[in-house]
C-alpha positions as CSV (number, residue, x, y, z in Angstrom):
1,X,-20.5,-65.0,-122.9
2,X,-19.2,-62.8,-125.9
3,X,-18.8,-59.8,-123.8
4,X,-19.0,-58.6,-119.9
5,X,-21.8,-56.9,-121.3
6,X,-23.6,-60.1,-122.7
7,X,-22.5,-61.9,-118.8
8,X,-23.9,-58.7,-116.7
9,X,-27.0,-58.6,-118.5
10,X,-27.7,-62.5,-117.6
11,X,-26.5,-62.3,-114.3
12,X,-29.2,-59.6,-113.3
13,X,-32.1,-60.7,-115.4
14,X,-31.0,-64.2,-113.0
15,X,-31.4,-62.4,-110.2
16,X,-33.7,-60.4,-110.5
17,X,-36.2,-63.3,-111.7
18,X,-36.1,-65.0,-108.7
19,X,-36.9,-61.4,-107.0
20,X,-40.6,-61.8,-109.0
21,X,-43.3,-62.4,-107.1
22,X,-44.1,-65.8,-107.0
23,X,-47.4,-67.1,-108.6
24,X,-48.1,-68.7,-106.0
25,X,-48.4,-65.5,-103.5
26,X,-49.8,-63.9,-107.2
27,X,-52.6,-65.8,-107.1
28,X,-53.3,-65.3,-103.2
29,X,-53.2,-61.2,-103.8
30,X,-55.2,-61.6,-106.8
31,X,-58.2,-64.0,-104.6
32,X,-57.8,-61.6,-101.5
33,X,-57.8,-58.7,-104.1
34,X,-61.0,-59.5,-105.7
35,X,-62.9,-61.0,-102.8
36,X,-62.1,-57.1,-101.3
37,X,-63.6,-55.9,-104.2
38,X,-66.5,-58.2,-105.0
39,X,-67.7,-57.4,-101.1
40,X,-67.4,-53.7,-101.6
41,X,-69.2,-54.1,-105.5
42,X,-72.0,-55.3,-103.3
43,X,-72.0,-53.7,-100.0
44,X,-71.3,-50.3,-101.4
45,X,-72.8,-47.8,-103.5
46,X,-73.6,-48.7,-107.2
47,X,-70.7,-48.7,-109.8
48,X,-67.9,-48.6,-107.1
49,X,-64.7,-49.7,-109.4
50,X,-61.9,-51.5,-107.7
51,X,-58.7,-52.3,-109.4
52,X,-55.0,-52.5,-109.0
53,X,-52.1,-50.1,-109.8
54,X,-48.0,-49.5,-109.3
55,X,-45.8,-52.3,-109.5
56,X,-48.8,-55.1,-109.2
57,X,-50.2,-53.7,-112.2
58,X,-47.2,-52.9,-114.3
59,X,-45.7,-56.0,-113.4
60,X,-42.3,-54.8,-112.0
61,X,-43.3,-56.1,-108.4
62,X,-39.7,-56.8,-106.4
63,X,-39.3,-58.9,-103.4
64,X,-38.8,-56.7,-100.2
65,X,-35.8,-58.0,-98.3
66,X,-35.9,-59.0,-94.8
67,X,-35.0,-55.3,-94.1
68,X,-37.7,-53.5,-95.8
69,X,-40.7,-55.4,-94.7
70,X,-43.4,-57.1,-96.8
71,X,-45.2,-56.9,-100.5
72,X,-47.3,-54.3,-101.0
73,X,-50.1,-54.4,-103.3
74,X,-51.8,-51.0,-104.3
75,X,-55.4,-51.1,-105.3
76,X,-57.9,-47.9,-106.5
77,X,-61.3,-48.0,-104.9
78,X,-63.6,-45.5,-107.6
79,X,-66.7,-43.8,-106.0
80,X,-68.8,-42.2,-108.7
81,X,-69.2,-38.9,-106.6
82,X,-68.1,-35.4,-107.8
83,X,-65.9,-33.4,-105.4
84,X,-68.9,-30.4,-105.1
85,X,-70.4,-33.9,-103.3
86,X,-68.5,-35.2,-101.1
87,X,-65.1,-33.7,-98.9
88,X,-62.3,-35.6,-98.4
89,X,-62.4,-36.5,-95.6
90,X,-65.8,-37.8,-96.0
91,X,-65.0,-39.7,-98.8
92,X,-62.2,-41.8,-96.6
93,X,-64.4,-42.2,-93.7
94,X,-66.7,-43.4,-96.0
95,X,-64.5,-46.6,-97.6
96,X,-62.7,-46.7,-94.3
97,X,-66.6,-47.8,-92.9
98,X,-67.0,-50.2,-95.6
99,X,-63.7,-52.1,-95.1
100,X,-64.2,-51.9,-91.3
101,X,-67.5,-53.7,-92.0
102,X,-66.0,-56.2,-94.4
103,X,-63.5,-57.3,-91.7
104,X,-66.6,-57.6,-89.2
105,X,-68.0,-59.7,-91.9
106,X,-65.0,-61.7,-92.3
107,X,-64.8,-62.6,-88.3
108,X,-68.4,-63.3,-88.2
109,X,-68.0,-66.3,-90.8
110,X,-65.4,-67.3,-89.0
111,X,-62.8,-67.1,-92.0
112,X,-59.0,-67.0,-90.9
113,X,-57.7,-66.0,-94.3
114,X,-58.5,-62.3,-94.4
115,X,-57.0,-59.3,-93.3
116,X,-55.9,-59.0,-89.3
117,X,-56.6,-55.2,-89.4
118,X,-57.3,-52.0,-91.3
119,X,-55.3,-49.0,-90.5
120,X,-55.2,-45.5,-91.9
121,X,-52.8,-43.8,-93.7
122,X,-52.3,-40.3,-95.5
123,X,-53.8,-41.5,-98.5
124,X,-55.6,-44.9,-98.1
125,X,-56.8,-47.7,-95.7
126,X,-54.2,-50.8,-95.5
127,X,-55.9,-54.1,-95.1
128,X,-52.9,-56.3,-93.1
129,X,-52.2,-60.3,-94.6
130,X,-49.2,-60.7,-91.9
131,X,-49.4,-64.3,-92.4
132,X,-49.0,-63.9,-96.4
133,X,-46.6,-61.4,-96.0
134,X,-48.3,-58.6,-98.0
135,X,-50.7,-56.1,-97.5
136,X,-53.4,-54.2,-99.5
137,X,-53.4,-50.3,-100.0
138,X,-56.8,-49.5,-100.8
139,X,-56.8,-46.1,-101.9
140,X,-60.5,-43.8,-101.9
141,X,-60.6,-42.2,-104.9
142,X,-63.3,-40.3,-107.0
143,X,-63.8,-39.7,-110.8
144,X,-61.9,-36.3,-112.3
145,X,-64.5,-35.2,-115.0
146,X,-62.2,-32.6,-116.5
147,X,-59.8,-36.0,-117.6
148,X,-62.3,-38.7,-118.4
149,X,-61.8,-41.4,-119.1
150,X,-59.7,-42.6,-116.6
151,X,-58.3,-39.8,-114.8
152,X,-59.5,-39.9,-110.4
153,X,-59.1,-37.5,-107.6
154,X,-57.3,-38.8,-104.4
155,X,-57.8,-37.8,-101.0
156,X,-54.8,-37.1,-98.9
157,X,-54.7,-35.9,-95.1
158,X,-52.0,-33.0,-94.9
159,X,-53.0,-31.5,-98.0
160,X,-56.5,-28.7,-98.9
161,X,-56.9,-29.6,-102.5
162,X,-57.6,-33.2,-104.3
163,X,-54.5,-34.4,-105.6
164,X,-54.6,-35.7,-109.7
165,X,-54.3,-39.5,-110.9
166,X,-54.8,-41.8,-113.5
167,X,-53.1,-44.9,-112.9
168,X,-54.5,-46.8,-116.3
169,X,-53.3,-44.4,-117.7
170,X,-50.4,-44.4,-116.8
171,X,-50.2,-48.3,-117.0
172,X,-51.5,-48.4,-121.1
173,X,-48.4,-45.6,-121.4
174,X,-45.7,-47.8,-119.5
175,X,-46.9,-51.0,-121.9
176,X,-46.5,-49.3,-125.2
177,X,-43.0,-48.1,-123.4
178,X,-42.1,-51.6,-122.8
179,X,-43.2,-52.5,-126.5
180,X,-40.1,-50.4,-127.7
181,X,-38.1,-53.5,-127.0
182,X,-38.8,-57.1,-127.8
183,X,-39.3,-59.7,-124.8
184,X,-36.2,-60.9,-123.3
185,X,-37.4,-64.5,-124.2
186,X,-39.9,-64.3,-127.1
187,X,-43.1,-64.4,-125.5
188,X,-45.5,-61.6,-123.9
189,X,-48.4,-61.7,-121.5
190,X,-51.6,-63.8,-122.4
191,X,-54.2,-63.1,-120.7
192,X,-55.8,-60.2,-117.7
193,X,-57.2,-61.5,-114.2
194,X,-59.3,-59.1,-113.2
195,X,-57.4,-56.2,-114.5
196,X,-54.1,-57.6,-112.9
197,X,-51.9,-58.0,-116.0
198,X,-50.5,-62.0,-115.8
199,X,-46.9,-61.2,-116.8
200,X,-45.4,-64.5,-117.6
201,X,-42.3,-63.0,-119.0
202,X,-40.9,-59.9,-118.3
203,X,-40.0,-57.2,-121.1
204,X,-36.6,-55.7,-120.6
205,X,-37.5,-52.3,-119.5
206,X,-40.3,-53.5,-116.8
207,X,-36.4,-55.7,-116.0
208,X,-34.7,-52.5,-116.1
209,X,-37.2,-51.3,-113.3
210,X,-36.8,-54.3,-111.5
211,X,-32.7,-54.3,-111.2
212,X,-32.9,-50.0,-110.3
213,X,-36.0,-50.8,-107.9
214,X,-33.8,-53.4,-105.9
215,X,-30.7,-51.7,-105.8
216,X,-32.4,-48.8,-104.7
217,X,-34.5,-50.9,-101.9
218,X,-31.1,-52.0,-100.7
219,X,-29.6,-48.8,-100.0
220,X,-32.4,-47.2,-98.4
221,X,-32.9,-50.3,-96.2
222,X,-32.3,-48.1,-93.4
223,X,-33.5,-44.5,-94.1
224,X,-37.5,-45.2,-96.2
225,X,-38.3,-41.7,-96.0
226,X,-35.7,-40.5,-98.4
227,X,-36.1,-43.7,-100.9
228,X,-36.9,-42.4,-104.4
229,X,-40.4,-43.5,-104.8
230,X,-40.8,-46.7,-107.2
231,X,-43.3,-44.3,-110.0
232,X,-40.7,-41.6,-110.2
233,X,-37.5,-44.1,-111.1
234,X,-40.1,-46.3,-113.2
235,X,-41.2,-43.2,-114.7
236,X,-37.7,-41.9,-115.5
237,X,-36.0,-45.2,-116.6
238,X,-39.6,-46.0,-119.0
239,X,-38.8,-42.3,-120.8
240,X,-34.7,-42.5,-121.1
241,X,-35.8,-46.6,-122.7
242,X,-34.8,-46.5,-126.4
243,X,-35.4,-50.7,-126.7
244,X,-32.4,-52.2,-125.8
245,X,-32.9,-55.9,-126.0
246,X,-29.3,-56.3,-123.6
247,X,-30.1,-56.0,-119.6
248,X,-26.9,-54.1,-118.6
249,X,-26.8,-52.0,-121.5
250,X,-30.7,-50.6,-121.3
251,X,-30.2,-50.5,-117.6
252,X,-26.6,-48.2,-118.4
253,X,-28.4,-46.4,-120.8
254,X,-31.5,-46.2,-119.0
255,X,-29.4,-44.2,-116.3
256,X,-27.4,-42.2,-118.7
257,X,-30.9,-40.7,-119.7
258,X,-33.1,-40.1,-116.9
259,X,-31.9,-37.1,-115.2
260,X,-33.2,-35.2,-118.6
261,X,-36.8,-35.8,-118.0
262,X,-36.4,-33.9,-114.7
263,X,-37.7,-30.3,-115.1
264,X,-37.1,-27.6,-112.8
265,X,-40.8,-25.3,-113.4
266,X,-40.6,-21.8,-111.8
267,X,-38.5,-23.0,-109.2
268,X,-39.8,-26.0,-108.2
269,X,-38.8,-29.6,-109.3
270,X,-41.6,-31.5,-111.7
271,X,-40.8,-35.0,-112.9
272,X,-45.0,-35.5,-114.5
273,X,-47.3,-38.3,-115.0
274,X,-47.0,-39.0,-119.0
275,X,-50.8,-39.8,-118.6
276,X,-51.8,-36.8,-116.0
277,X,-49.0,-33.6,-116.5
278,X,-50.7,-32.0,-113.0
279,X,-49.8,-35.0,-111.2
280,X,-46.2,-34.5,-109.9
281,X,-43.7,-37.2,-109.0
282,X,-41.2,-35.4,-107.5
283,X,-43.7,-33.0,-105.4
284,X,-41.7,-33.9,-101.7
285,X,-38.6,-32.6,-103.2
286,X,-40.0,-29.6,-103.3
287,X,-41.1,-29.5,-99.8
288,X,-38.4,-31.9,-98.6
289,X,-35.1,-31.2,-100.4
290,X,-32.9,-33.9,-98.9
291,X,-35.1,-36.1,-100.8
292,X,-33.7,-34.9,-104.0
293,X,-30.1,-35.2,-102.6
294,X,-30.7,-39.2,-101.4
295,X,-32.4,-39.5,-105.7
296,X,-28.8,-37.8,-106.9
297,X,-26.9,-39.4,-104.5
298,X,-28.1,-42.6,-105.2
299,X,-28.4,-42.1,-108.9
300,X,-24.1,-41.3,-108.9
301,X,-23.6,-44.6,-106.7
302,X,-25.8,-46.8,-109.2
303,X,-23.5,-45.4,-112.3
304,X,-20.4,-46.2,-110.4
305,X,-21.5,-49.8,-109.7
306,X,-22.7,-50.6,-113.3
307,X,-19.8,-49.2,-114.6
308,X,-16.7,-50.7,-112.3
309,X,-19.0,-54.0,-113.1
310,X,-18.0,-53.1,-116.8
311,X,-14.5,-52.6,-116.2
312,X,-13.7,-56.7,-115.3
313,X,-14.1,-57.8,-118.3
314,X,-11.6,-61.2,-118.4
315,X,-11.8,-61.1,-114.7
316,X,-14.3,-64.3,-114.3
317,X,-17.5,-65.4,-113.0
318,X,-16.8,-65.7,-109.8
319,X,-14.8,-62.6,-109.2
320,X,-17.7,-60.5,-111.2
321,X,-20.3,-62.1,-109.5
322,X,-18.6,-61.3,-106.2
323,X,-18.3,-57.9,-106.9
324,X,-21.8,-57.8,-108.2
325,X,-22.9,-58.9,-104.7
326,X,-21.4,-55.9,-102.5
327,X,-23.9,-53.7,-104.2
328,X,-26.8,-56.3,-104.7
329,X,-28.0,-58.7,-102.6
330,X,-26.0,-61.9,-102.3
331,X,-28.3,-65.0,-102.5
332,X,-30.3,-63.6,-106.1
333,X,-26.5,-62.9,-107.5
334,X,-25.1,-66.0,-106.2
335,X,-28.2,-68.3,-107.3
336,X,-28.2,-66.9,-110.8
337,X,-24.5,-67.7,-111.2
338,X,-25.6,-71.1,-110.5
339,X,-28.4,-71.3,-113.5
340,X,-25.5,-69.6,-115.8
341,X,-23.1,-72.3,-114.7
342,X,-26.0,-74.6,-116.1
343,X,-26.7,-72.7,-118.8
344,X,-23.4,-73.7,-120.0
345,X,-22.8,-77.1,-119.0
346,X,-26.2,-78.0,-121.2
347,X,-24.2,-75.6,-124.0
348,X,-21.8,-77.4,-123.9
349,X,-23.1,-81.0,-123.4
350,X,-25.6,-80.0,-126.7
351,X,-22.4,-78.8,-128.6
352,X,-23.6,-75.6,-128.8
353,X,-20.9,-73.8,-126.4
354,X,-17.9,-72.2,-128.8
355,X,-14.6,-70.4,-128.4
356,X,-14.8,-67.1,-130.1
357,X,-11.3,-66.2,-132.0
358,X,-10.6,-63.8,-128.2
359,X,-11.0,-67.4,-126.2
360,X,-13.8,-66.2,-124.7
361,X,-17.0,-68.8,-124.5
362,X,-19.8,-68.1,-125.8
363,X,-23.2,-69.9,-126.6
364,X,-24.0,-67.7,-129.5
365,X,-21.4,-67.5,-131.9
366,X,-22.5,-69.7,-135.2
367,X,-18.5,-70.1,-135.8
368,X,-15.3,-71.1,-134.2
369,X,-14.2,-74.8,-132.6
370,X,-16.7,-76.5,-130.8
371,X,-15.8,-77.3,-127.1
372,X,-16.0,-80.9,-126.1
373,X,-17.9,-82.1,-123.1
374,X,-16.1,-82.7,-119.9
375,X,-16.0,-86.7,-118.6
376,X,-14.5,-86.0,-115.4
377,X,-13.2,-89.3,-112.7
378,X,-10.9,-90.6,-115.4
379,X,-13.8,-91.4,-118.1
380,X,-13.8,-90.8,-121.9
381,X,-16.8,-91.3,-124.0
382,X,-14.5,-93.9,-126.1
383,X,-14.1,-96.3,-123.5
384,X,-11.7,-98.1,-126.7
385,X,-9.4,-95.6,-125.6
């Protein structure tokens, strides 16, 4: 490529591809999803709502490693109750019944492809698909009438008060973010199932998530409780976006630009929801403040990477990709080296791979000699010759 810049940014958006959900298992959260919420639509009171949010939503889903465990799929379960009705404790008993009686239902029929149990958490019931290798977070929720349209109440276990959401919301604002900048290939989503956004190519900031999610997976492989929770670096990287069309350099950028949006309000750190300000992503660090340390710490070490990545320009493929690797996993690096090795044997096969005037390759200058195709095992295209 032109630049290191130009090689980094196709080296990641490589890797990080083949880090996507498949459609395949897409598909299978999407059936499980709605069969979930079809039961409950009909089983439960009237006007229950169910529907997906986080990374499954926004379409910035990454591949846990071996390390880190399984996909997990976060889905909203509305109850049109108001708060002076209903506790919240009540309010998760009451879902927690209904999805307890859905997996009765499901053992009854004799089905084998639903969920193996339902446990509860803090915040939600988790429906287990071991043999899929994801699970469902189904998360009670009730509509907040002082936010309407979409704004909803969650429960949660250690805490008095109802805690503020509003995850469409917060998914229309991260689309018009990822609108700054065109599509890394010139296309954009097509179609919705059931509310599950059907990205078929990625923009480069929901990319940008995607490379900072992973590397961020990776280092807090062995310590989850002080990993920087997916919304907040989403949220961050989505504000410090100013459309970059270049992976490496929005990512670079991207990181230059987050730290500003954290606030420090009466003493206590506040990173907000751009579609709920009393929701706060960075509420643990205030009651845990080792958590912010692990966001800094792993905030410096990300910088450092991207930029000794920078600094080999001239170095090669192999020696950039092997560096590339000690931070990021291995086999995505390593296979995406592969499809740019193919990238340019096709360039060069069509005539469209150049020398720029710096003897660098390139498949995107419009000047400069052409470079003729290798016939390797002693044969020429002339065979007069």
């Amino acid at each position: 490529m032109d630049t290191i810049e130009q090689m980094l940014s196709m080296l990641l958006d490589g890797a990080v591809e083949t880090l996507d959900i498949s459609p395949h298992l897409q598909q299978l959260a999407v059936e499980r999803y709605e069969e979930v919420g079809t039961w409950l639509a009909e089983h439960g009171e009237p006007d229950w709502r169910i529907y997906p949010q986080g990374s499954f939503r926004l379409g910035t889903v990454v591949r846990p490693s071996t390390r880190t465990g399984e996909y997990d799929i976060d889905l909203v379960c509305r109850v049109p109750r108001r708060k002076g009705n209903i506790t919240q404790a009540q309010l998760k008993q009451l879902l927690g019944d209904m999805l307890h009686a859905y997996l009765r239902w499901k053992t009854r029929q004799g089905h084998t492809d639903g969920p193996k149990s339902c446990e509860s958490r803090r915040r939600c019931w988790t429906l287990e698909y071991p043999d899929h290798g994801f699970h469902l977070d189904v998360l009670p929720t009730i509509p907040d009438i002082e936010h309407p349209p979409t704004g909803i109440l969650l429960t949660d276990q250690n805490l008095r008060e109802w805690q503020h959401s509003n995850p469409i919301g917060y998914a229309d604002w991260f689309k018009r973010r990822c609108e700054q900048g065109r599509s890394l290939v010139e296309a954009k989503r097509h179609h919705n199932v059931a509310d599950v956004p059907d990205w078929t190519v990625r923009s480069t900031l929901q990319r940008i998530v995607q490379v900072l999610k992973w590397h961020c997976m990776l280092r807090f492989a062995n310590d989850p409780d002080n990993r920087p929770p997916s919304i907040l670096i989403t949220t961050l990287a989505a504000r410090a976006y100013r459309g970059e069309q270049n992976l490496f350099t929005g990512t670079r950028a991207a990181l230059d630009g987050m730290t500003s949006f954290i606030e420090n309000r009466h003493g206590k750190w506040w990173v907000p929801n751009p579609a709920h300000e009393e929701e706060n992503f960075t509420d643990k660090w205030n009651e845990y403040p080792e958590r912010r340390l692990a966001f800094i710490a792993w905030h410096r070490g990300i910088v450092t990477v991207l930029d000794d990545l920078a600094g080999l320009q001239g170095k090669g493929l192999q020696v950039i990709a092997s560096r590339m690797s000690e931070s990021f996993s291995a086999g995505p690096v390593f296979n995406s080296v592969e499809s740019y090795g193919d990238r340019m044997r096709h360039s060069r096969e069509t005539g469209a791979l150049r020398m720029t005037s710096t003897g660098l390759l390139t498949t995107t200058a419009t000047t400069g000699p052409r470079v003729r195709d290798h016939h390797f095992y002693g044969e020429h295209p002339d065979p007069r010759r």
